[in-house]
MIDOSE-1310 file (N, C-alpha, C; in nm, 2 decimals, decimal comma, always signed):
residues 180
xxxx	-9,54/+1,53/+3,69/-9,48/+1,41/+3,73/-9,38/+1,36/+3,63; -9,28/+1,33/+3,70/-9,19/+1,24/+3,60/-9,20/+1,11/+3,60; -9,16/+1,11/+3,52/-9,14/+0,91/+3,51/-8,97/+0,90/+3,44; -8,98/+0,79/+3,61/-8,84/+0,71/+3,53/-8,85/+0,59/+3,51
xxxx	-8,77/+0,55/+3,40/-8,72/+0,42/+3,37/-8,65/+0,33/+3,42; -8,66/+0,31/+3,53/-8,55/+0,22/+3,64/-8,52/+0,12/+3,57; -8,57/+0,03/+3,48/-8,52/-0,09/+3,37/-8,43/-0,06/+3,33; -8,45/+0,04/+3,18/-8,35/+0,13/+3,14/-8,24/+0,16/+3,19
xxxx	-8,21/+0,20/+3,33/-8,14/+0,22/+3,43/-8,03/+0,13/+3,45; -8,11/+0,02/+3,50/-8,10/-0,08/+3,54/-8,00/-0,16/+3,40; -8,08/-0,13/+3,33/-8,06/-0,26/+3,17/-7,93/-0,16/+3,13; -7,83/-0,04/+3,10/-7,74/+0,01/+3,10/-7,62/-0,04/+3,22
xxxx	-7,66/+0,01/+3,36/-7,57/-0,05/+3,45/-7,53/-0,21/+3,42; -7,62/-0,26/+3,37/-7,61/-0,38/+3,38/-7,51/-0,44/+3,21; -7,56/-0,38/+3,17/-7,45/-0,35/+3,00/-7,32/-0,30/+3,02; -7,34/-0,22/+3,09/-7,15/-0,14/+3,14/-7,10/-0,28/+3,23
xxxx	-7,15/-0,33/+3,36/-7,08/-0,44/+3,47/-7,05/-0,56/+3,35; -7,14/-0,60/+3,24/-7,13/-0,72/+3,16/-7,02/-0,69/+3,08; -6,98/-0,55/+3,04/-6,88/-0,50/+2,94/-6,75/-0,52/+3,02; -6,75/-0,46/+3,15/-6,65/-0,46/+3,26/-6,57/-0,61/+3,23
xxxx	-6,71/-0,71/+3,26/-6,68/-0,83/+3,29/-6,61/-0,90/+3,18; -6,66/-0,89/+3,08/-6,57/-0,95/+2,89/-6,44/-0,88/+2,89; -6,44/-0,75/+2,95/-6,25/-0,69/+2,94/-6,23/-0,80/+3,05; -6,22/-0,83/+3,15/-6,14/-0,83/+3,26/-6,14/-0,98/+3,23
xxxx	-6,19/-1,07/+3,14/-6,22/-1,18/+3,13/-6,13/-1,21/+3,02; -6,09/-1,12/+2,86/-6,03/-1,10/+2,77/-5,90/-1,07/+2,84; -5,87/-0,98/+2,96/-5,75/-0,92/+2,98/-5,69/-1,07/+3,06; -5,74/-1,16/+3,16/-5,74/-1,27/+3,21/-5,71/-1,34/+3,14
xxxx	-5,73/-1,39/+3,03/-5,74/-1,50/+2,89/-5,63/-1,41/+2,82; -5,58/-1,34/+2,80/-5,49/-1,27/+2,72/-5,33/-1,29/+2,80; -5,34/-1,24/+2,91/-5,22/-1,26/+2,99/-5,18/-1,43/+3,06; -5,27/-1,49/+3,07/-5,28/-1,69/+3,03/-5,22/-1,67/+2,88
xxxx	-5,28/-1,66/+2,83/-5,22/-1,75/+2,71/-5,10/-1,65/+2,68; -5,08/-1,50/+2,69/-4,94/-1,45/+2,62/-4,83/-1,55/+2,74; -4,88/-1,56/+2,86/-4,75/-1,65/+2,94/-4,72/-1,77/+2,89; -4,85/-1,83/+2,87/-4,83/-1,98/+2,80/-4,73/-1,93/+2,69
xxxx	-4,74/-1,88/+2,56/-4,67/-1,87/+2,50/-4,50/-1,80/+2,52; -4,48/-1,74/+2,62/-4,38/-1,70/+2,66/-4,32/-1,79/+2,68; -4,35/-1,87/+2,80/-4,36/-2,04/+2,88/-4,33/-2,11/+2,74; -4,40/-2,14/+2,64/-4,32/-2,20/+2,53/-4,25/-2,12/+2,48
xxxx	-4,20/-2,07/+2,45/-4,07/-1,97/+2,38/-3,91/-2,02/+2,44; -3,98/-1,96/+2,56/-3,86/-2,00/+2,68/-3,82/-2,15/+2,66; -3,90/-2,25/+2,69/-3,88/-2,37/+2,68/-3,85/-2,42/+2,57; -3,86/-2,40/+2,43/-3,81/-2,41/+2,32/-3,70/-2,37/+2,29
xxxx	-3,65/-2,26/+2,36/-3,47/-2,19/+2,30/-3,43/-2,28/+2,44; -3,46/-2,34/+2,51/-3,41/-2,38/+2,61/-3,37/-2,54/+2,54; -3,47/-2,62/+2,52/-3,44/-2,72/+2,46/-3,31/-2,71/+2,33; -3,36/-2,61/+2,24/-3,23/-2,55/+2,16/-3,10/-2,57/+2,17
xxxx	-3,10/-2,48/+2,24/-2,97/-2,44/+2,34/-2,92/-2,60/+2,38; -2,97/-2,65/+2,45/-2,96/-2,80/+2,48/-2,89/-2,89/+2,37; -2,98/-2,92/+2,28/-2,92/-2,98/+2,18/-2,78/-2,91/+2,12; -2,79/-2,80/+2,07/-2,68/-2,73/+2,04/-2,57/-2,72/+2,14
xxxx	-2,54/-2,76/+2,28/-2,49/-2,79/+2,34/-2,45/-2,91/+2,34; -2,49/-3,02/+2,31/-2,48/-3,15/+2,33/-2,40/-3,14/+2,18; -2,42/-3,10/+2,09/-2,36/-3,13/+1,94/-2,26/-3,07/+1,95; -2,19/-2,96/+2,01/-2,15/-2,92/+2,01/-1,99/-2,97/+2,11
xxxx	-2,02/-3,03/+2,26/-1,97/-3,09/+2,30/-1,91/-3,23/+2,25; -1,98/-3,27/+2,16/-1,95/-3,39/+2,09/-1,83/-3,35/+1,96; -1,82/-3,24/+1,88/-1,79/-3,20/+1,82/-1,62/-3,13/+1,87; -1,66/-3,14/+2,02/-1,53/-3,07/+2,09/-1,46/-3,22/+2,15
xxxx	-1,50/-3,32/+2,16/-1,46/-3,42/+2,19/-1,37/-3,46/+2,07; -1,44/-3,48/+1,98/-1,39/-3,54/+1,83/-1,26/-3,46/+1,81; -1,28/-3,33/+1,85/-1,15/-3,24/+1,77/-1,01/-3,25/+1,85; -1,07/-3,26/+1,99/-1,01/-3,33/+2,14/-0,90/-3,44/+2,09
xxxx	-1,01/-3,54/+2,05/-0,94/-3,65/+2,04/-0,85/-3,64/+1,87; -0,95/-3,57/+1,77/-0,84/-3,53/+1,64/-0,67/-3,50/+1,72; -0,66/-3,41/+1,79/-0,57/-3,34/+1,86/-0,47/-3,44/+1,94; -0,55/-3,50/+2,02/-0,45/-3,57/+2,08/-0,40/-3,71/+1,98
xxxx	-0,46/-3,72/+1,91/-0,43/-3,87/+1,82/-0,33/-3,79/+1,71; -0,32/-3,65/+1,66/-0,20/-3,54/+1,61/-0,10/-3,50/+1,63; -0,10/-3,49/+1,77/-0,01/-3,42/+1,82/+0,10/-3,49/+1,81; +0,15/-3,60/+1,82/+0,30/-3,62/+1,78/+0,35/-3,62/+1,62
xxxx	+0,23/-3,60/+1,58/+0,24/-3,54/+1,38/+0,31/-3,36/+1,39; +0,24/-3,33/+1,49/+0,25/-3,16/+1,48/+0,38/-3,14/+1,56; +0,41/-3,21/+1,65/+0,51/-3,20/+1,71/+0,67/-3,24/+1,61; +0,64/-3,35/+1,53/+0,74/-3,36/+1,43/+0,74/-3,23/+1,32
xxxx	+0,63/-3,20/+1,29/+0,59/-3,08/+1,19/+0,68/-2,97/+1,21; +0,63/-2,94/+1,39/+0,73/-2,78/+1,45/+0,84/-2,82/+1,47; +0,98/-2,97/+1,49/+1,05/-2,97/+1,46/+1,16/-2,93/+1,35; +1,07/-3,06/+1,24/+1,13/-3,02/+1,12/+1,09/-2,85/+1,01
xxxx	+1,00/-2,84/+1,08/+1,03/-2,66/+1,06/+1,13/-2,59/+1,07; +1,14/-2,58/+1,24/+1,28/-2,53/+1,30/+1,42/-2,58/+1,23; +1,44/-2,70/+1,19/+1,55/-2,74/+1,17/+1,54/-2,66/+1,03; +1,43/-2,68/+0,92/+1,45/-2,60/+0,81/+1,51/-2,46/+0,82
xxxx	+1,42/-2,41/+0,92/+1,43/-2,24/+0,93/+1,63/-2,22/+1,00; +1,64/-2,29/+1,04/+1,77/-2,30/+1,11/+1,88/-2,33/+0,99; +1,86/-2,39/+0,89/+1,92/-2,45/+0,77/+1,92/-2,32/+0,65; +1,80/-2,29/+0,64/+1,80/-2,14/+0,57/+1,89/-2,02/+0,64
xxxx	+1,88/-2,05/+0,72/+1,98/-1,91/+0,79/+2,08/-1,93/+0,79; +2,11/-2,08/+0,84/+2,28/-2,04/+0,76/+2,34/-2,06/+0,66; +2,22/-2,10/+0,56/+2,23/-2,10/+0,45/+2,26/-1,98/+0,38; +2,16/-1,84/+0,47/+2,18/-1,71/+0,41/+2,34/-1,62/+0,48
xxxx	+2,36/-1,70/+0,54/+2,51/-1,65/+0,61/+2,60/-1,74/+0,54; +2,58/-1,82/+0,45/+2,72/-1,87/+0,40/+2,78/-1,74/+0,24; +2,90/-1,80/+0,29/+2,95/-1,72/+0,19/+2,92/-1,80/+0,02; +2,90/-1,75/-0,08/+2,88/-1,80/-0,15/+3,02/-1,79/-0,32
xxxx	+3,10/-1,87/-0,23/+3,24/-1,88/-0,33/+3,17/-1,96/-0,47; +3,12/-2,00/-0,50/+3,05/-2,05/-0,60/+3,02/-1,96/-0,73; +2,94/-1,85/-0,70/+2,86/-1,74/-0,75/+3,02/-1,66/-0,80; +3,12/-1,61/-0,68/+3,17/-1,56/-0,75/+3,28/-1,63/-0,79
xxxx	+3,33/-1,72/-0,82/+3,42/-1,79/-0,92/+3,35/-1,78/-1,04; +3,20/-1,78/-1,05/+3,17/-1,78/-1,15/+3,18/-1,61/-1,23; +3,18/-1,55/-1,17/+3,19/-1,36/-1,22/+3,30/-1,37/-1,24; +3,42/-1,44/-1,17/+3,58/-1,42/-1,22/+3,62/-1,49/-1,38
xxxx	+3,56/-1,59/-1,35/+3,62/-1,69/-1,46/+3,52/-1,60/-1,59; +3,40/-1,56/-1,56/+3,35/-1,46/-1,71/+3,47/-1,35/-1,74; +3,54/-1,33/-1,63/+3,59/-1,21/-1,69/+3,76/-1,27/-1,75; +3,77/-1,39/-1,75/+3,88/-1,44/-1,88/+3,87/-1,49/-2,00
xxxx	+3,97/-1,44/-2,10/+3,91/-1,52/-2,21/+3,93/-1,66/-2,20; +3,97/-1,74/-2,32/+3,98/-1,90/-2,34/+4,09/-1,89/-2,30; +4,17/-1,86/-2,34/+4,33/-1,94/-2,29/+4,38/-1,89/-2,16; +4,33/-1,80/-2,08/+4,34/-1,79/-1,95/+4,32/-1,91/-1,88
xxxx	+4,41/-1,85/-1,73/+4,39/-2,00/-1,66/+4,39/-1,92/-1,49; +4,29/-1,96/-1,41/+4,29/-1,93/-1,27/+4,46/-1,94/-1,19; +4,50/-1,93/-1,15/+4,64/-1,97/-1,11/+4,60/-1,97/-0,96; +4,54/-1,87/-0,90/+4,52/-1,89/-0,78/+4,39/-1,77/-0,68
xxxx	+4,31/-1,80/-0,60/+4,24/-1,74/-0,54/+4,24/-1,73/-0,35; +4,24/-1,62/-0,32/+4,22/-1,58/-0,20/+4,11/-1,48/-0,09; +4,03/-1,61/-0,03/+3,91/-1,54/+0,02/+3,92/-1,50/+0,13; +4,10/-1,50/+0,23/+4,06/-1,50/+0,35/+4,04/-1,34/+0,43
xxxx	+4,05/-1,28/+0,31/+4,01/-1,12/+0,37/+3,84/-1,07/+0,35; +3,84/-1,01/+0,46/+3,62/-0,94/+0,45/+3,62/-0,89/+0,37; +3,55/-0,94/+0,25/+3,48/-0,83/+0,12/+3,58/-0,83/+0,03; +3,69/-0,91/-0,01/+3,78/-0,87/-0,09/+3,81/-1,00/-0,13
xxxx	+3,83/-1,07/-0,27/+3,90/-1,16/-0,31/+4,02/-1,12/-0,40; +4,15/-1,21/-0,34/+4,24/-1,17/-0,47/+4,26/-1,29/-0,52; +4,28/-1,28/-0,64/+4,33/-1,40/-0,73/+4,39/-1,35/-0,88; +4,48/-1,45/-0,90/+4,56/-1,43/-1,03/+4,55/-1,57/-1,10
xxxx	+4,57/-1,46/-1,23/+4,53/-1,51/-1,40/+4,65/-1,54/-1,46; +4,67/-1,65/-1,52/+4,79/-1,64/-1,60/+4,75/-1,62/-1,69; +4,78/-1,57/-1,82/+4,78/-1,59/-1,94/+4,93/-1,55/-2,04; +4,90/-1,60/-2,19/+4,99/-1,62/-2,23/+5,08/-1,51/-2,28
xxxx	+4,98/-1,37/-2,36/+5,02/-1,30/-2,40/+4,99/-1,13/-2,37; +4,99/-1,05/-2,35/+4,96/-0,90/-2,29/+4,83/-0,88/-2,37; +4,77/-0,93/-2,49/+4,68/-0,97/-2,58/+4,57/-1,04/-2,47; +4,58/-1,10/-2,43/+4,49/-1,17/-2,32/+4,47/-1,10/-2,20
xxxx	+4,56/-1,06/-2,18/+4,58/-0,98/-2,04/+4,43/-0,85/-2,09; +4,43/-0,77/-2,18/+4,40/-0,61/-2,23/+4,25/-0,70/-2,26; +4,21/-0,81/-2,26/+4,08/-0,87/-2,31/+4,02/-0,84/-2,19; +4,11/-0,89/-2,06/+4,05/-0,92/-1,91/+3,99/-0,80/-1,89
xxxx	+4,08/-0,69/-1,91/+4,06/-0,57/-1,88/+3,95/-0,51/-1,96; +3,94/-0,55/-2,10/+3,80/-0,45/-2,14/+3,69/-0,59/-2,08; +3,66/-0,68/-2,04/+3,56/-0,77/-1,99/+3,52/-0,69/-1,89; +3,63/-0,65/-1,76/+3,60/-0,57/-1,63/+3,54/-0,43/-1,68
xxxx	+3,56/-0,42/-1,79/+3,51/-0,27/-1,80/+3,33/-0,31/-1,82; +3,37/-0,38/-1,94/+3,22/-0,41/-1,97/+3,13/-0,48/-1,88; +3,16/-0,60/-1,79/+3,11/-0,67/-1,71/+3,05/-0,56/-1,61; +3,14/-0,44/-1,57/+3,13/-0,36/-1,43/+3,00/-0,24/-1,48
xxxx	+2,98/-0,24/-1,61/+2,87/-0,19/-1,60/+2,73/-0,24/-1,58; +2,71/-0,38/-1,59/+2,62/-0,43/-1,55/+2,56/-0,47/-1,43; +2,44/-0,42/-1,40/+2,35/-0,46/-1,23/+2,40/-0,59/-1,14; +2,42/-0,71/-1,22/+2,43/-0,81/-1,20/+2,56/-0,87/-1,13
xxxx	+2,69/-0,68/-1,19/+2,81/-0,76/-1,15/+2,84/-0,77/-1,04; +2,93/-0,86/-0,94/+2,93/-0,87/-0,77/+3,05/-0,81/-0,70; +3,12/-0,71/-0,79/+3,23/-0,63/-0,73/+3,22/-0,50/-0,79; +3,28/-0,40/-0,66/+3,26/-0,31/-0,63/+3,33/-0,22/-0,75
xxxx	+3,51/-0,33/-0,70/+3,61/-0,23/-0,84/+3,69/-0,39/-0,85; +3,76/-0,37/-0,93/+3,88/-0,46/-0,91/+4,02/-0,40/-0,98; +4,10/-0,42/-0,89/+4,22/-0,33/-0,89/+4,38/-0,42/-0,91; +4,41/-0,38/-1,02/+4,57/-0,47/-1,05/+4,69/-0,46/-0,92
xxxx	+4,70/-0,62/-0,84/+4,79/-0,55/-0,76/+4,91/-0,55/-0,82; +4,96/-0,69/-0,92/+5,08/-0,69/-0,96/+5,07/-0,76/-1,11; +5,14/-0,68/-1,20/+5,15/-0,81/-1,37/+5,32/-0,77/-1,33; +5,37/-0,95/-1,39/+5,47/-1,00/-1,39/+5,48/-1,12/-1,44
xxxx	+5,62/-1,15/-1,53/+5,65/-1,24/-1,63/+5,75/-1,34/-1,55; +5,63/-1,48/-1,57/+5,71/-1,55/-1,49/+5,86/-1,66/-1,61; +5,93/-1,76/-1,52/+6,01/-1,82/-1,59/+5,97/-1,91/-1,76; +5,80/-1,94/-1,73/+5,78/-1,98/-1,88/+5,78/-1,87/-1,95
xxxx	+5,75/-1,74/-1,94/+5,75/-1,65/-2,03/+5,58/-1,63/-2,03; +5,50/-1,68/-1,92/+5,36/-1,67/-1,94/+5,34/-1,52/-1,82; +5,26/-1,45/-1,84/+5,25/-1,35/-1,80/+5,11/-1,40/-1,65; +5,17/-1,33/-1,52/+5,08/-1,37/-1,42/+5,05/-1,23/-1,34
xxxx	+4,89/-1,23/-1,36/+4,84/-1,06/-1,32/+4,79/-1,11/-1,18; +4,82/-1,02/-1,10/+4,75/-1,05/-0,92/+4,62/-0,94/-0,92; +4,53/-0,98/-0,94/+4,41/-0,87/-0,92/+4,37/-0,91/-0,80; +4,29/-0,74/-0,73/+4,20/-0,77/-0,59/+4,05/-0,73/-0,66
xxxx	+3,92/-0,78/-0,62/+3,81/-0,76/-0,67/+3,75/-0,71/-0,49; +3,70/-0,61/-0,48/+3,61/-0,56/-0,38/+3,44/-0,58/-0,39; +3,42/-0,67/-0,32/+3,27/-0,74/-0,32/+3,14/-0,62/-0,29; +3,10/-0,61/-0,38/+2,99/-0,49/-0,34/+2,89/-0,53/-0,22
């Protein structure tokens, strides 16, 4: 004869349905509360977001109104720009007679004297030197030598058009200087 333990039986099935029951009970309670928590997550970057929205619109008003309470500051600003940038340029198109009167007059000595200058030709000025003696004259000429080796100087060559002795007895040279 056998003997069974139907308790035993019984007291297992009944240990596995109770085991069943604690998962499905833990799995129930687990997916509640992971949503609850999701549910706050969500709701918290939402409020976030919100505020950060609101500060941010306020922040766009401010700059709004910076802007519009500026704008006739910026609007004088991009004028007087223009007018500068407009001023520089033709500032950089002017001819600058200044600069080279100043290179001519280095290349006389003391008793020389300008007698006259002519800029109306492109790239070329002529002007004559009087001076008193051929002594003065031979000075001009070693100055151009020496001056023309230097970076700085602003002509290309300068070329004797005419030396001739006027009625004082003062000698008048017509040089052309070619503007580099």
């Amino acid at each position: 004869m056998i003997k069974i333990n139907l308790i035993k039986q019984r007291s297992t099935k009944f240990k596995k349905a109770e085991l069943i029951k604690r998962i499905n009970q833990v799995v129930a309670f687990g997916s509640i509360g992971a949503f609850v928590l999701v549910m706050l997550y969500i709701s918290s970057v939402y409020v976030y977001m919100n505020f950060a929205s609101r500060r941010l619109t306020s922040e766009l008003k401010g700059l709004e109104m910076t802007y519009i309470n500026r704008a006739p500051e910026v609007v004088s600003y991009l004028r007087v720009k223009q007018i500068i940038t407009n001023i520089n340029q033709i500032e950089g198109k002017r001819f600058r007679y200044k600069d080279f009167l100043l290179a001519i007059y280095r290349l006389f000595p003391e008793k020389a004297r300008l007698a006259s200058v002519d800029f109306s030709q492109e790239g070329v000025i002529g002007f004559a030197a009087r001076v008193d003696n051929l002594s003065d004259y031979e000075i001009i000429l070693k100055k151009i030598e020496s001056e023309s080796k230097m970076n700085e100087f602003k002509f290309k060559e300068i070329a004797l058009r005419s030396l001739v002795r006027d009625k004082t007895g003062e000698f008048v040279a017509n040089l052309e200087a070619t503007i580099k």
